[in-house]
C-alpha positions as CSV (number, residue, x, y, z in Angstrom):
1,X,0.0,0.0,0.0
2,X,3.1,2.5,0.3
3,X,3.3,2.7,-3.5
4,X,0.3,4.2,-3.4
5,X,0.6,6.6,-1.3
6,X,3.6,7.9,-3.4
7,X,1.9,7.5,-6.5
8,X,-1.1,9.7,-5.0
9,X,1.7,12.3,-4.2
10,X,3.0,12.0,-7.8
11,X,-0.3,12.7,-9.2
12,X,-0.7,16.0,-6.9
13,X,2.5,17.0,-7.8
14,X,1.6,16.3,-11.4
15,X,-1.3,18.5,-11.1
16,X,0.7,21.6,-9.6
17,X,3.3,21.7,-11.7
18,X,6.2,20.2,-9.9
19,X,9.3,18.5,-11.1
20,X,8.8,14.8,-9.8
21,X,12.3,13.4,-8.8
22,X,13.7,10.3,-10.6
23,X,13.8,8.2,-7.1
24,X,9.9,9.0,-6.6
25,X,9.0,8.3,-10.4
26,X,10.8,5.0,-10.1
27,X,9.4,3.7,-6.8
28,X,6.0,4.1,-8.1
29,X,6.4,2.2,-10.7
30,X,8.7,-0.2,-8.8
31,X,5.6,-0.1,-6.3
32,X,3.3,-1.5,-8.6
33,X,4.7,-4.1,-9.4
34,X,5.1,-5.4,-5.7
35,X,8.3,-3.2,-4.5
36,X,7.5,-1.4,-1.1
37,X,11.3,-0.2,-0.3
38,X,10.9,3.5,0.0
39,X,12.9,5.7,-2.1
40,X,16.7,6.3,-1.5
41,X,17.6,9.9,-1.3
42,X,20.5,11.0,-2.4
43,X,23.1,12.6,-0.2
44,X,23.9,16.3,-1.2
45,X,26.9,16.4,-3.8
46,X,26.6,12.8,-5.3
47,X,26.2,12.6,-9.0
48,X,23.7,11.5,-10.6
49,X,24.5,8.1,-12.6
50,X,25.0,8.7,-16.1
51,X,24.9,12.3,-15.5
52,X,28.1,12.9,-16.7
53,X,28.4,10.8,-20.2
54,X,28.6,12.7,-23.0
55,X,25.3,12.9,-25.0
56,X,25.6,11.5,-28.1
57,X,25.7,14.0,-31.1
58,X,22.6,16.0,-32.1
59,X,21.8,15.1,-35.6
60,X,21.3,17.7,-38.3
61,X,17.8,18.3,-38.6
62,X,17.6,18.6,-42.4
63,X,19.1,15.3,-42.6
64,X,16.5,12.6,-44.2
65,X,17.9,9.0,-44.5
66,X,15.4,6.4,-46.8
67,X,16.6,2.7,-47.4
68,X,14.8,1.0,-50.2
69,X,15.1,-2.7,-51.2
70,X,15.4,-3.4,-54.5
71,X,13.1,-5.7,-56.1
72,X,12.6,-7.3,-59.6
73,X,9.7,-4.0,-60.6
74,X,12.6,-1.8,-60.0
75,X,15.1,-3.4,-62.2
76,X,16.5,-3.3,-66.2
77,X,16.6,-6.5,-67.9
78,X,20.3,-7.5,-66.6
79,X,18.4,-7.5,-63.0
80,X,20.3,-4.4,-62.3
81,X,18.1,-1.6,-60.6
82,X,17.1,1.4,-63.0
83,X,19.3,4.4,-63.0
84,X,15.6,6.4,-63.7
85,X,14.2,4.6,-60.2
86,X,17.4,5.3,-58.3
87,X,17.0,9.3,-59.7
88,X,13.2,8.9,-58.3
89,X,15.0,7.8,-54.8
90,X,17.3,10.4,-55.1
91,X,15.3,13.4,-55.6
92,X,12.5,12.6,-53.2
93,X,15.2,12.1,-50.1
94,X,16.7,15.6,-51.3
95,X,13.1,17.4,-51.5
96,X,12.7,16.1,-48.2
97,X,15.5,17.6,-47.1
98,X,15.6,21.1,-48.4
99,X,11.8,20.9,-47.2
100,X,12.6,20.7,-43.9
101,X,15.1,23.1,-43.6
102,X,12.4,25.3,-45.6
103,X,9.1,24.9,-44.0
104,X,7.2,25.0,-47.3
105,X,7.3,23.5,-50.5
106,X,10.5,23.2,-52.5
107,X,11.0,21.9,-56.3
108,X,14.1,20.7,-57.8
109,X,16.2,23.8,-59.5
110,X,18.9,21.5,-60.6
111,X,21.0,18.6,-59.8
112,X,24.8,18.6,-60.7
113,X,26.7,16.0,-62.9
114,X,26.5,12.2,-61.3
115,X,29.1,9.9,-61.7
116,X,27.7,6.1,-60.9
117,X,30.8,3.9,-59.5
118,X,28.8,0.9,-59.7
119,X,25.5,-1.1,-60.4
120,X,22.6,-2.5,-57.9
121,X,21.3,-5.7,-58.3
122,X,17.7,-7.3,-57.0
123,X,17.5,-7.8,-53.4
124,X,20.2,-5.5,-52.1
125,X,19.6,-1.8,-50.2
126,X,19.9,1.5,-51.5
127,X,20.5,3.8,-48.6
128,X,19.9,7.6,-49.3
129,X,21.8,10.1,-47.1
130,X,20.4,13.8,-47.7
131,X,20.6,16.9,-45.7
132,X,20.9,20.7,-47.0
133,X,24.7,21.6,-47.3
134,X,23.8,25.8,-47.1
135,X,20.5,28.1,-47.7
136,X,21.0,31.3,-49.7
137,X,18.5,33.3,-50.3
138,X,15.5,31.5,-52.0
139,X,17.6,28.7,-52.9
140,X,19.6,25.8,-50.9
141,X,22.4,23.0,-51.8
142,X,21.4,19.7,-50.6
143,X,24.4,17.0,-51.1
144,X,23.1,13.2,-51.7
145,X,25.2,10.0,-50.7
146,X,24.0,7.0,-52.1
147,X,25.1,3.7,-51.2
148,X,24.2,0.2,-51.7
149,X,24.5,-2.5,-48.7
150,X,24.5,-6.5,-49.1
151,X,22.2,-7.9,-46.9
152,X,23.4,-11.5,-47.2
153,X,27.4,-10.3,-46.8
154,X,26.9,-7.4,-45.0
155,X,29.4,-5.4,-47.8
156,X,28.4,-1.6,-48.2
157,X,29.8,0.4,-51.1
158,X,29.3,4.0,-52.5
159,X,27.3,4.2,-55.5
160,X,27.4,8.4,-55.9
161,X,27.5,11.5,-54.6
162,X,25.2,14.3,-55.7
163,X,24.1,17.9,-55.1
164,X,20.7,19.4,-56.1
165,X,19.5,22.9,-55.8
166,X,15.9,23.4,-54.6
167,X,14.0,26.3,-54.5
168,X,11.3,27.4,-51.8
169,X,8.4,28.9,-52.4
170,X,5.5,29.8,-50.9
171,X,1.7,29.6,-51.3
172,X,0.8,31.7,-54.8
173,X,4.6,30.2,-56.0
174,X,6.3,33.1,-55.0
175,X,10.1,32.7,-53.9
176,X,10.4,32.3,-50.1
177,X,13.5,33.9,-48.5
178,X,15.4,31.0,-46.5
179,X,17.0,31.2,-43.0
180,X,20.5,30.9,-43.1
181,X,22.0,27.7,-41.8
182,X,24.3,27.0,-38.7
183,X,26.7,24.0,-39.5
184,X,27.8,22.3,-36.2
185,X,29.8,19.3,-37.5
186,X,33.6,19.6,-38.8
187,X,32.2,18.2,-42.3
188,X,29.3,19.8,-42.1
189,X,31.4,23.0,-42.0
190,X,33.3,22.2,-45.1
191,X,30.2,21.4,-47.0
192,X,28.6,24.7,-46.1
193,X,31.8,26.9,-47.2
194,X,32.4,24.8,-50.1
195,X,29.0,25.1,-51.4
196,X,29.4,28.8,-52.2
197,X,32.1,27.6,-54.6
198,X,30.0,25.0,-56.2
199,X,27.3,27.6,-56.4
200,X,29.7,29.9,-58.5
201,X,30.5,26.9,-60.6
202,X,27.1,26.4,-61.8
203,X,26.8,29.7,-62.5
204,X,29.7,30.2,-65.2
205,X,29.1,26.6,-66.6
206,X,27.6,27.7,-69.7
207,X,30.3,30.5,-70.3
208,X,32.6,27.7,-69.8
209,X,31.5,26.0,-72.4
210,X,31.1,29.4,-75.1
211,X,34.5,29.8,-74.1
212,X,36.0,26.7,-75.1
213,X,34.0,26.3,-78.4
214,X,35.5,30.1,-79.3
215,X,39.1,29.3,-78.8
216,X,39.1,25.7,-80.3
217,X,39.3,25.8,-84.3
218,X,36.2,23.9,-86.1
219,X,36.7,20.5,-87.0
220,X,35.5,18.5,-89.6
221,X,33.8,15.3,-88.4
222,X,35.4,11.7,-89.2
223,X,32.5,9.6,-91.7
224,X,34.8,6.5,-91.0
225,X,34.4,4.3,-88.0
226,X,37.5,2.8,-86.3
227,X,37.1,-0.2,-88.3
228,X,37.1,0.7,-91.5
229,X,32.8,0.7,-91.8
230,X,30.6,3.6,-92.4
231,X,29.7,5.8,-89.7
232,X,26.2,5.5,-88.3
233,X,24.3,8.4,-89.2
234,X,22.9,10.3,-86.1
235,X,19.4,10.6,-87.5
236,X,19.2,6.8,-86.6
237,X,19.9,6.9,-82.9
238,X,17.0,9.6,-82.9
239,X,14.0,8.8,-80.0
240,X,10.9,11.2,-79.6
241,X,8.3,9.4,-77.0
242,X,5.4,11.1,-74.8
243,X,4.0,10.9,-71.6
244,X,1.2,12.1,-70.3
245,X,1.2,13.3,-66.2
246,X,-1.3,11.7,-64.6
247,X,-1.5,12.1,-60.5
248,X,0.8,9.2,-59.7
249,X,3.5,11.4,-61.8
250,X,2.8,14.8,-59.9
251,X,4.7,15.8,-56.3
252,X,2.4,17.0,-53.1
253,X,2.7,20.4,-54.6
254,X,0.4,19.4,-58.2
255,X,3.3,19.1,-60.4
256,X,5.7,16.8,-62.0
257,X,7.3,15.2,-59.9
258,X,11.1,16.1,-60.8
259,X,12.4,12.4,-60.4
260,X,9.7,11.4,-62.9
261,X,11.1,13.6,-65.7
262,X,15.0,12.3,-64.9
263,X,13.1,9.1,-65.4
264,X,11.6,9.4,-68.4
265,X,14.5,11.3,-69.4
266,X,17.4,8.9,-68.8
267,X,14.5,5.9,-70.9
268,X,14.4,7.8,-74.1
269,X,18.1,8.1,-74.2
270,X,18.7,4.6,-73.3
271,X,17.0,3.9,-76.7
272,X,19.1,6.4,-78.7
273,X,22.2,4.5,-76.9
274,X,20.9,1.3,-78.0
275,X,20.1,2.3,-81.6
276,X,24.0,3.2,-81.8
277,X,25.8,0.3,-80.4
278,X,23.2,-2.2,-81.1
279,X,23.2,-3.8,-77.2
280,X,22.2,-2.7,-73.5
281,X,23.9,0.0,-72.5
282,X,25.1,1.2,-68.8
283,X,24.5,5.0,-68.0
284,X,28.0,6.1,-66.6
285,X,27.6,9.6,-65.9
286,X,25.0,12.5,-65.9
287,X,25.6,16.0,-66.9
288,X,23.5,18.6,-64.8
289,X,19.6,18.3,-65.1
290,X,18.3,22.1,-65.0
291,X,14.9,22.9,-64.7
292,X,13.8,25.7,-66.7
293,X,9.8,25.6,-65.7
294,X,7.3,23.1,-64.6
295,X,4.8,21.3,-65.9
296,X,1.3,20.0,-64.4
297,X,-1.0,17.0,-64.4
298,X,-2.4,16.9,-67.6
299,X,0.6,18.1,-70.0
300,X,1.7,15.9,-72.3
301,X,5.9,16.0,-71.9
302,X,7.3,15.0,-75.4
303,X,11.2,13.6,-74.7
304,X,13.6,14.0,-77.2
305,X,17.2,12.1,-77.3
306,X,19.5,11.7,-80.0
307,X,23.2,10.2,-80.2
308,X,25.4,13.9,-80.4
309,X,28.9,11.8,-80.6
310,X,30.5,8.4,-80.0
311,X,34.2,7.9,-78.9
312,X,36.2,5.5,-78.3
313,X,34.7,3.7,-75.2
314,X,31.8,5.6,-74.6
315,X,29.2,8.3,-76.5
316,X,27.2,11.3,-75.5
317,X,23.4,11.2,-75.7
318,X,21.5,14.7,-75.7
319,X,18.1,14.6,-74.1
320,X,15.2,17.5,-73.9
321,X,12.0,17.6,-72.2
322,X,8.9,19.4,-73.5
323,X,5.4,20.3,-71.9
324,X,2.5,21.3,-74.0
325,X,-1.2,21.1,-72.6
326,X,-4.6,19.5,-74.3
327,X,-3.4,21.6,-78.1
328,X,-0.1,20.0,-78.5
329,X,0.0,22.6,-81.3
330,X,0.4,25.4,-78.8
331,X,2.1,26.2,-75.7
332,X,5.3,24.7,-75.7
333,X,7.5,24.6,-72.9
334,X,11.4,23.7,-72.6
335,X,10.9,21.7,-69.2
336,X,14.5,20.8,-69.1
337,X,17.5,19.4,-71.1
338,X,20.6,16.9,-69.8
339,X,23.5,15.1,-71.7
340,X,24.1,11.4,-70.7
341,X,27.3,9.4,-71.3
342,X,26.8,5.7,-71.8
343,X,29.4,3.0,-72.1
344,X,29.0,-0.8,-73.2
345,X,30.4,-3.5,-71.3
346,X,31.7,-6.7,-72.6
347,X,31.3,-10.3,-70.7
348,X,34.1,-9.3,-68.4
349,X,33.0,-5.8,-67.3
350,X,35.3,-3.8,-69.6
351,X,34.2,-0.7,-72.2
352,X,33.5,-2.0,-75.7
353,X,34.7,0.0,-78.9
354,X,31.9,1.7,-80.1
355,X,30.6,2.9,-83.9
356,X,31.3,6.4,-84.6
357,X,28.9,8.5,-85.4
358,X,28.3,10.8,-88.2
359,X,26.4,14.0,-87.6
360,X,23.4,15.9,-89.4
361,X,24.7,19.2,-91.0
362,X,24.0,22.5,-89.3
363,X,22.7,21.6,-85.6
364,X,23.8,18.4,-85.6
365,X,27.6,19.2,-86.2
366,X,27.2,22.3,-83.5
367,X,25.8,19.3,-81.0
368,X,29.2,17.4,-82.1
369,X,31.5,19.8,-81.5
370,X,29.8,20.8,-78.5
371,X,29.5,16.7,-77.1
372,X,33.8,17.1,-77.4
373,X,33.9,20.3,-75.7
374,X,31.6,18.6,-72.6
375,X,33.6,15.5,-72.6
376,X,37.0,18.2,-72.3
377,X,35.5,19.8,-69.5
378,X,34.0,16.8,-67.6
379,X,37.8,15.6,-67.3
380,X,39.0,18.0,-65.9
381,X,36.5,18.9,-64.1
382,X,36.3,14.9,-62.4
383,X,40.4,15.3,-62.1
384,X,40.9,18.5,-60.8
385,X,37.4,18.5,-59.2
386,X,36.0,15.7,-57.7
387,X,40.0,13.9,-56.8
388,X,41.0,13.6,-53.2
389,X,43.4,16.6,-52.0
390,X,46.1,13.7,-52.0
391,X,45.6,12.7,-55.7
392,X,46.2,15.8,-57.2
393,X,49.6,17.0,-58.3
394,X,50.9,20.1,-56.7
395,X,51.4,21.8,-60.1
396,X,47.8,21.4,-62.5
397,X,48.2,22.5,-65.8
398,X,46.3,25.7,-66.3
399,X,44.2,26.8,-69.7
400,X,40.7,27.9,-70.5
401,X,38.3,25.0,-70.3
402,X,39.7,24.4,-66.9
403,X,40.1,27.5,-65.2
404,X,36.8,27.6,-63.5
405,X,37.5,24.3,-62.1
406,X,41.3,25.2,-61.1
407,X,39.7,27.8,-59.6
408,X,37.3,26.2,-57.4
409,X,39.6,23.8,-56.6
410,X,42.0,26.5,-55.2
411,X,39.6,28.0,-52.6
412,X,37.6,24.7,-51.8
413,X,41.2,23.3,-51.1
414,X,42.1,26.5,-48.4
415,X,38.2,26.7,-47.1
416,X,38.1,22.6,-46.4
417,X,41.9,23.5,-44.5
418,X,39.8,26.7,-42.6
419,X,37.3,24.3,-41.5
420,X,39.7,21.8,-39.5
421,X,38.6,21.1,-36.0
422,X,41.8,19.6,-34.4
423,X,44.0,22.8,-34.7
424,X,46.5,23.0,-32.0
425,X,48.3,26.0,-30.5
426,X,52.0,25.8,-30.6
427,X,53.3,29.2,-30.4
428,X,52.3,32.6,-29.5
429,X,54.1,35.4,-29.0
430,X,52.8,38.9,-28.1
431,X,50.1,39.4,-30.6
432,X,50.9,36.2,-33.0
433,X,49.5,33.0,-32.6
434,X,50.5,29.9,-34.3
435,X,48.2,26.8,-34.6
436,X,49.5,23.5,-36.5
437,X,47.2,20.7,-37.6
438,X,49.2,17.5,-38.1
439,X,47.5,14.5,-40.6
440,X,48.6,11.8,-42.5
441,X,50.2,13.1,-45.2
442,X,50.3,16.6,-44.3
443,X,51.6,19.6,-41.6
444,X,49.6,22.6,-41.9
445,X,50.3,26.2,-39.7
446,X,48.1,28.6,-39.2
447,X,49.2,31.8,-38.3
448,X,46.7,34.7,-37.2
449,X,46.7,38.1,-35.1
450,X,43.9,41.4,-34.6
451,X,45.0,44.1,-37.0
452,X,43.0,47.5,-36.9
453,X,41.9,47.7,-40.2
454,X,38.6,46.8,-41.8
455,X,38.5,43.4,-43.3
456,X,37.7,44.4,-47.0
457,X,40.8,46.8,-46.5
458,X,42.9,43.9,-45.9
459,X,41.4,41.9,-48.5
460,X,42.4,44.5,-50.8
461,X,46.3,44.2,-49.6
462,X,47.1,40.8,-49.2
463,X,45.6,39.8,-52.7
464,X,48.2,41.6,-54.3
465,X,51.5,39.7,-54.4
466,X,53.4,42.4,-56.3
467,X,52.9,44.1,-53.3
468,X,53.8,41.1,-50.8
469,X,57.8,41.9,-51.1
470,X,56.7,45.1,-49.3
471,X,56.3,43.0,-45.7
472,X,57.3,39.5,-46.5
473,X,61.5,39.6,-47.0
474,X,61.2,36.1,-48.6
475,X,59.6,37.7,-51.7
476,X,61.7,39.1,-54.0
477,X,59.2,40.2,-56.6
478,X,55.8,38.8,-58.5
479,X,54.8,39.6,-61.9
480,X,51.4,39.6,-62.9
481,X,51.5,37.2,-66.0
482,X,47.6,36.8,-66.7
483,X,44.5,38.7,-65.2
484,X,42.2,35.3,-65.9
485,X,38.9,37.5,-64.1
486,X,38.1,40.1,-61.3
487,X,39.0,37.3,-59.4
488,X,41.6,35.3,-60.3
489,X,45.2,36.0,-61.7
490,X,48.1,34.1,-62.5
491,X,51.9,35.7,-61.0
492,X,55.1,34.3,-61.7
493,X,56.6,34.6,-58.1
494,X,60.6,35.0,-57.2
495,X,62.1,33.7,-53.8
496,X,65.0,35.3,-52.2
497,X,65.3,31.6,-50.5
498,X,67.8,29.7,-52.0
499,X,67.4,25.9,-52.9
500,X,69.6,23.3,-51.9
501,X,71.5,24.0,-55.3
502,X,71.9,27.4,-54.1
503,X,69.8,28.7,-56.9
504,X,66.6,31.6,-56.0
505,X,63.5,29.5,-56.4
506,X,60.6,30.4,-58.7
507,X,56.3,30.2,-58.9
508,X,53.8,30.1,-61.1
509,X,50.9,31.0,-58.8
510,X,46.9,31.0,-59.1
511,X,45.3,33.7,-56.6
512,X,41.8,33.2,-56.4
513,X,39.9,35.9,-54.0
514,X,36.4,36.0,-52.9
515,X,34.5,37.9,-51.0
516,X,31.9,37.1,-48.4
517,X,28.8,35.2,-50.0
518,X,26.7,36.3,-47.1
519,X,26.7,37.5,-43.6
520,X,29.4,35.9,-41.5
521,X,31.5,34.6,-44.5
522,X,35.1,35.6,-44.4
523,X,37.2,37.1,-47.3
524,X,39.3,34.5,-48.8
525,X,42.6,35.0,-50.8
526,X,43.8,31.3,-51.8
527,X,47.0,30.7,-53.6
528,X,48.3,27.0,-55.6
529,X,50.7,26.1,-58.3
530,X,50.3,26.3,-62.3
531,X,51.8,25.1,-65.1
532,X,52.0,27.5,-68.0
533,X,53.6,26.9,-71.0
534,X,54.7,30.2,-71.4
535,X,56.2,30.1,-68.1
536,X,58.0,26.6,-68.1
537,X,60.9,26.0,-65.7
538,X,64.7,28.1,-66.3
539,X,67.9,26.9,-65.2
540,X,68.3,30.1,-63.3
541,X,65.6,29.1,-61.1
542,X,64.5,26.0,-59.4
543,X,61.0,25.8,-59.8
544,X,58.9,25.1,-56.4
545,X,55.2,24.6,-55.5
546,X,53.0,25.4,-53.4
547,X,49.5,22.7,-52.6
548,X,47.4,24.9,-50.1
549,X,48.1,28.6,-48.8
550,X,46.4,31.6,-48.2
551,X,44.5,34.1,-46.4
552,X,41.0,34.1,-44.3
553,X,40.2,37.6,-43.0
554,X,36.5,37.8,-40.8
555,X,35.5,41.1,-39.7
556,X,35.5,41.5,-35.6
557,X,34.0,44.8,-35.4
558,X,33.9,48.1,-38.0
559,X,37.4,48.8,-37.8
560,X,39.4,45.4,-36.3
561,X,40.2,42.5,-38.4
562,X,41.2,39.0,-37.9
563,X,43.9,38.0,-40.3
564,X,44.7,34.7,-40.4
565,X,47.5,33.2,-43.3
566,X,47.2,28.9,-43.9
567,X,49.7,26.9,-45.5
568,X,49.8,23.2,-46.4
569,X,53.8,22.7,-45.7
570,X,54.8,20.8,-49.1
571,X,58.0,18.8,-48.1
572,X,61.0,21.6,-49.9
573,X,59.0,23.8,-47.2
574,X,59.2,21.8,-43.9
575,X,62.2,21.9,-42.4
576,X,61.7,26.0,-42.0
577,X,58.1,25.2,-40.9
578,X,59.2,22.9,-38.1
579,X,61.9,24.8,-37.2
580,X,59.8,28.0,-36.4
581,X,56.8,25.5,-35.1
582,X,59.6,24.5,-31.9
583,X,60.6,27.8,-31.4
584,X,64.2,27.9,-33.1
585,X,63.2,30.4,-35.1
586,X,61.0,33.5,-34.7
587,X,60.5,34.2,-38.6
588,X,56.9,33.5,-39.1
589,X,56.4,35.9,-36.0
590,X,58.6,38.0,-37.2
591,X,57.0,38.3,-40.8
592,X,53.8,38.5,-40.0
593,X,54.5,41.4,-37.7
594,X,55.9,42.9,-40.1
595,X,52.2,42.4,-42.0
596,X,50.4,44.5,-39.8
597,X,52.8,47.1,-40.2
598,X,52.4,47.0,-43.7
599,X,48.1,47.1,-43.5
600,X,48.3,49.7,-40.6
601,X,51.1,51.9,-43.1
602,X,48.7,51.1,-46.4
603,X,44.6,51.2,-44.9
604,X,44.9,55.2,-45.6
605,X,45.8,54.4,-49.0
606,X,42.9,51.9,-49.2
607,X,40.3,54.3,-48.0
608,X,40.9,56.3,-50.4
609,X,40.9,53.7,-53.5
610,X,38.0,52.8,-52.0
């Protein structure tokens, strides 16, 4: 009967308000269950049990995770899933994503180029990872990681690795301006900086692409194929099929859903693949879907695909997407376009030699040349791009159809080194601090003070190395050799350090700057090595490198600046960075006072300019 009487106190302290304390809760329901011990208080001071453990870390809240299992109504006829099912999967784990983050509806802007690693087969698990990498203002980056798991082995692999932009908006389809997000992990802090960079990418990618067709000379297409036959004639690998959206096909919002059209999409130029090569083809890699409208239940979507070149081992397909209503006559609408690249694998898994192809005149040689140019820039772009820090060289060669992606590289590289968590304090001496961060493969320093001088007054200074000799005695001079934008120049750089065959060393550097994307961004100055064949190694130099330097600069108030310099110590460099990391030498201190002096001498200056 004494449970009772504590569970009747419970309930009045239930009623009033009152925290109950664990002990009590726990009798009671001890109590019940035949327990009359009373309740052991505990004395003042002692700890709760378990109060101490760490909690385990909060998850992001955007984050959505779906696992399907793949069954025979998902798959092609090799028993492999669809590529146009897994793009359903994918874009309804990203909606979700950006939707919560959002509060309101979202639809699919775009999704960036996919590069699939491997195929699925009946009866294993997709899992879906998606949460929103960074909001702007109506639009957010949400990165996808799709895997596949074994249930029988237990084996997981990755499959791809995606990023789509969605757009809010709000009841009468009006844009909806988007809280800014607050990254708490260390790779969730990458992601969000990075994505700025990705953002900017998208943005030139059809300059990009003008570019390169300008400066490269026409060419007259091959009518032979590598074996001697006839080229197939483009017009054959032509596919025109239509859909009509019913409800099944339409999103919560009324529309299409945007995985249905990459569906439908990636079918039609399946075909046109097939028509080529005369077998089943495996989709290898997308190029980015963008949506350029929508379109409603009820439109009939006409898909268009036709083979725009074939090389060696593998062939572009070019695929549109059309709405028109009820009067297919009338009204229609580009809905979105995308370029596929398909390869065809032999009994042992390896890239058949494929047909050539020969295109129609006018249009279909522009879509030729153009299918070249694309296949230029998704190289590099995959090399310089989407390759581990570790696999690239220290010096990339540097020209037009891969500037953009040199130059994302660059400040991705710096802002992924800003975004570290285990930096460590090593020195600091009166106003200079200097952090290392040691890794595998790499020591990085980070050396950083307060400066009096506003942050886009600094910004302005230290992105001028012909000026850097002014504060930094290492430099003897820098020559600007190319202004490539606003934003990014090339400088042939000359050390007074001497190598160890007492020669002055030499640079061909790529400084990219940017300024803050949006409140609380910092400005970013990020320097690597390039190759130029105009500027190609002398014997009166020896030529070094530099992977990963630069400056971050974040405004602390109207008129004080942090000013932070990083450097990812290649090996020619080490020695002096350890040396001055164990306090042998005072130079890095000793420099980057001699910095301040320099921005405290020159922000007058600035001011003016400005």
């Amino acid at each position: 009967m004494l449970s009772f009487f504590w569970l009747r106190c419970l309930l009045k302290m239930v009623k009033e308000n009152i925290v109950v304390p664990e002990e009590i809760l726990n009798f009671c329901c001890n109590g019940l269950q035949g327990s009359t011990s009373p309740p052991r208080v505990r004395e003042p001071g002692e700890e709760v049990p378990g109060a101490m453990e760490s909690p385990s870390p909060a998850r992001n809240p955007t984050e959505v995770q779906m696992s399907q299992l793949v069954l025979p109504c998902h798959t092609n006829h090799c028993g492999e899933l669809s590529t146009g099912q897994l793009l359903k999967w994918i874009d309804t784990a990203a909606c979700l994503s950006a939707e919560r983050h959002a509060g309101c509806p979202c639809v699919t802007a775009s999704m960036d180029d996919i590069y699939f690693e491997r195929t699925i087969s009946v009866g294993q698990v997709v899992n879906i990872k998606a949460k929103v990498n960074r909001a702007f203002n109506s639009s957010m980056e949400v990165g996808i990681q799709v895997s596949y798991e074994d249930l029988c082995s237990g084996k997981h692999s990755s499959i791809c690795k995606a990023y789509a932009t969605f757009v809010a908006q709000g009841p009468s389809g009006c844009k909806v301006k988007l809280q800014p997000l607050t990254p708490q992990t260390e790779e969730e802090k990458i992601e969000h900086s990075i994505a700025a960079e990705r953002r900017r990418m998208r943005l030139v990618h059809k300059d990009t692409l003008k570019d390169l067709l300008t400066s490269s000379p026409q060419e007259t297409a091959e009518l032979e194929t590598r074996d001697g036959s006839v080229a197939v004639p483009a017009e054959k690998t032509r596919v025109e099929s239509v859909e009509l959206v019913l409800p099944p096909h339409a999103n919560h919002q009324g529309n299409t859903f945007g995985g249905q059209i990459m569906a439908w999409m990636e079918n039609v130029a399946t075909i046109a693949a097939s028509r080529l090569c005369h077998a089943h083809p495996t989709l290898q890699a997308i190029e980015m879907f963008h949506f350029r409208g929508p379109s409603q239940v009820g439109d009939r979507l006409v898909l268009k695909a036709i083979v725009n070149n074939s090389f060696k081992n593998s062939m572009e397909v070019g695929v549109c997407a059309e709405a028109h209503g009820q009067e297919m006559s009338v009204s229609r609408r580009h809905i979105n376009s995308a370029f596929m690249t398909f390869v065809v694998l032999d009994e042992k898994g390896r890239p058949r030699t494929l047909p050539m192809v020969a295109p129609e005149p006018g249009d279909g040689e522009r879509r030729y040349r153009e299918a070249s140019a694309r296949k230029k820039i998704r190289l590099d772009r995959k090399y310089v791009v989407s390759c581990k820090q570790t696999e690239v060289p220290l010096s990339v060669p540097w020209d037009q159809s891969n500037k953009v992606y040199l130059s994302y590289n660059n400040v991705s590289a710096l802002k992924t080194l800003i975004a570290k968590a285990n930096w460590a304090l090593a020195r600091e001496k009166d106003k200079v601090q200097m952090y290392t961060l040691e890794e595998d493969k790499f020591l990085s320093f980070r050396i950083e003070m307060l400066v009096c001088i506003t942050a886009s007054q600094a910004f302005s200074l230290l992105s001028d190395l012909r000026r850097r000799h002014e504060w930094d005695k290492h430099y003897a001079s820098a020559e600007l050799i190319q202004q490539v934008d606003d934003d990014d120049m090339i400088y042939h750089v000359v050390s007074q350090t001497l190598s160890h065959e007492n020669k002055p060393q030499d640079f061909v550097i790529l400084a990219s700057r940017r300024k803050p994307c949006s409140k609380g961004d910092p400005y970013v100055v990020a320097f690597r090595s390039v190759t130029l064949p105009t500027h190609p190694a002398s014997d009166s130099f020896t030529r070094g490198e530099t992977l990963c330097s630069g400056f971050c600069i974040w405004p602390e108030s109207e008129e004080m600046s942090k000013v932070a310099y990083y450097n990812q110590a290649t090996p020619g460099y080490l020695n002096y960075v350890t040396t001055n990391v164990v306090g042998l030498s005072s130079n890095f201190c000793a420099t980057f006072e001699a910095c301040e002096k320099f921005l405290l001498k020159n922000k007058e200056e600035q001011i003016v300019r400005l």
